[in-house]
N, C-alpha and C positions, 0 to 999 in steps of 0.2 A: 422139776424145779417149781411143779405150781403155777405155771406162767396159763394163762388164757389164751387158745390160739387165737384171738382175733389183738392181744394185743401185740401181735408179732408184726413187723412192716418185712414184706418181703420184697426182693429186689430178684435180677433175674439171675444174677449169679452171686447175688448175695442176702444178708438178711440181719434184721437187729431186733432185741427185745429190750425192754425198760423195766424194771423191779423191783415197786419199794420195798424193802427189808424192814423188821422189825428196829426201831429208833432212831428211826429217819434214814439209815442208809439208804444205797441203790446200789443195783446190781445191774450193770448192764452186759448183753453179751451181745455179738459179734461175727457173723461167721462170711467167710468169701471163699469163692471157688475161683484159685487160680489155674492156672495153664496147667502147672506142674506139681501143686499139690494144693491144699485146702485148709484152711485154717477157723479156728475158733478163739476167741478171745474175751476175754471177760474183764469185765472193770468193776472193784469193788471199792463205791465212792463212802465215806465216813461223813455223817451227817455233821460234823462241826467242822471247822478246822484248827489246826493247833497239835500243840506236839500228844505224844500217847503218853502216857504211862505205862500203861502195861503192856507185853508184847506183843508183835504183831504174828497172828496166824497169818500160815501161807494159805491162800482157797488153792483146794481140791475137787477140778471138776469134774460131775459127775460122769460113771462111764457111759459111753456112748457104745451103737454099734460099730463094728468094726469095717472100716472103710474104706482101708490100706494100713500101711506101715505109720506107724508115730514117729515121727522125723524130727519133732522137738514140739517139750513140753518147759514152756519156762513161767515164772511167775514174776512177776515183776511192782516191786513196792516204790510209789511216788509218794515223798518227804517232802515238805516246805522246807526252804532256807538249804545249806550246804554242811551245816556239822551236824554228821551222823552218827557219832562215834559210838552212842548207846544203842543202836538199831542196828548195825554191820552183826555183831556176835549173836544177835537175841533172833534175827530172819535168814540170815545167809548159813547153809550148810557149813559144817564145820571144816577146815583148812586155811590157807593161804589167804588172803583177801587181798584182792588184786584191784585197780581201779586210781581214778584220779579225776582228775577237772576235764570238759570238755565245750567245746562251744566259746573258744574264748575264753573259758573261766566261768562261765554263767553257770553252770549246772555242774553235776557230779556224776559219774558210774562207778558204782561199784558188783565186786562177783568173785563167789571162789573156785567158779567154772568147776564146781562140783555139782551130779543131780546124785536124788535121793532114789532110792528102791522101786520107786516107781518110775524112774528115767527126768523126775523135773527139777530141772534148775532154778537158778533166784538171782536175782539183780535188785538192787536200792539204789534209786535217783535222786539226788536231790538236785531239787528242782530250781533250787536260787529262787530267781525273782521273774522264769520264763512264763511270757503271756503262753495260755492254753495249747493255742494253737503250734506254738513253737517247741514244746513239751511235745505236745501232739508227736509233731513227725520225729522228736528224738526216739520216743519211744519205738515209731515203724523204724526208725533205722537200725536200732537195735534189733528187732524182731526179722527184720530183714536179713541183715548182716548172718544173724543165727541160723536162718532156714536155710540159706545158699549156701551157707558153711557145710551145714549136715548135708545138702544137696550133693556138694563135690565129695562129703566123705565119702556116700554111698556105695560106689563102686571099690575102694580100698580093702575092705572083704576080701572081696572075689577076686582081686590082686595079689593079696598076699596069700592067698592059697595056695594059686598057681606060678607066685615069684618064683622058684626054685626051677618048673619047668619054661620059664620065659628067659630065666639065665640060662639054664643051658641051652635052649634055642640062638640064644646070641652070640654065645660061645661057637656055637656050629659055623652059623653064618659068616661071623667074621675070620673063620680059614680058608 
């Protein structure tokens, strides 16, 4: 990505870099080592604010080595204000569009709980009128919400494999 190793701050299970991008954007990213898996995170800030015109590219981060399993890869678009209706069709994968108010009403999620070829999904927030900070942890909770999700699918696989020989094991047992 270009970045300088000295402008990276590392932390002992975690680590952050900062990246002006060409027209004022920033690109920041993010990475923590939890218990149970590891994550990366990237924030691609737009140097104004104010609605787009034109559509929003999803970033696609670049590959990394292989470290474990990809457990989820989502992208996630922060909107000013709460009518998104020309941004839903033009970022979010094609399908259903699922989503509503949350926070009281303050803010929006929306997703077509569709991912693309590469396994990544999309969500568009609007973000109302939430201070930073309070943005901030909607977004970990989505993100949250997402990894625990795929956590508990995990082993469903390797369940439905062996469903057929755990019915008949039950079947046995209960004669």
């Amino acid at each position: 990505l270009g970045i300088a190793r000295e402008a990276i701050r590392w932390g002992e299970r975690s680590g952050e870099v900062l990246r002006e991008l060409p027209g004022g954007n920033q690109l920041r990213i993010v990475w923590e080592q939890h218990s149970e898996f590891y994550s990366f995170t990237t924030f691609h800030s737009a140097a104004q604010e104010g609605a787009r015109e034109e559509p929003v590219q999803p970033f696609t981060f670049p590959a990394l080595p292989a470290l474990g399993e990809k457990l989820v890869d989502l992208d996630l678009l922060v909107v000013p204000g709460l009518e998104l209706g020309g941004v839903l069709p033009s970022f979010l994968h094609p399908g259903t569009i699922y989503g509503g108010r949350v926070l009281q009403g303050a803010a929006c999620v929306w997703s077509t709980f569709q991912v693309d070829e590469n396994g990544q999904g999309r969500f568009v927030i609007g973000a109302g009128e939430l201070a930073p900070g309070r943005l901030g942890r909607l977004v970990r909770r989505l993100v949250e919400i997402e990894n625990y999700y795929h956590l508990i699918l995990l082993p469903l696989e390797g369940y439905r494999t062996q469903e057929a020989a755990l019915h008949d094991l039950e079947r046995r047992i209960a004669l």
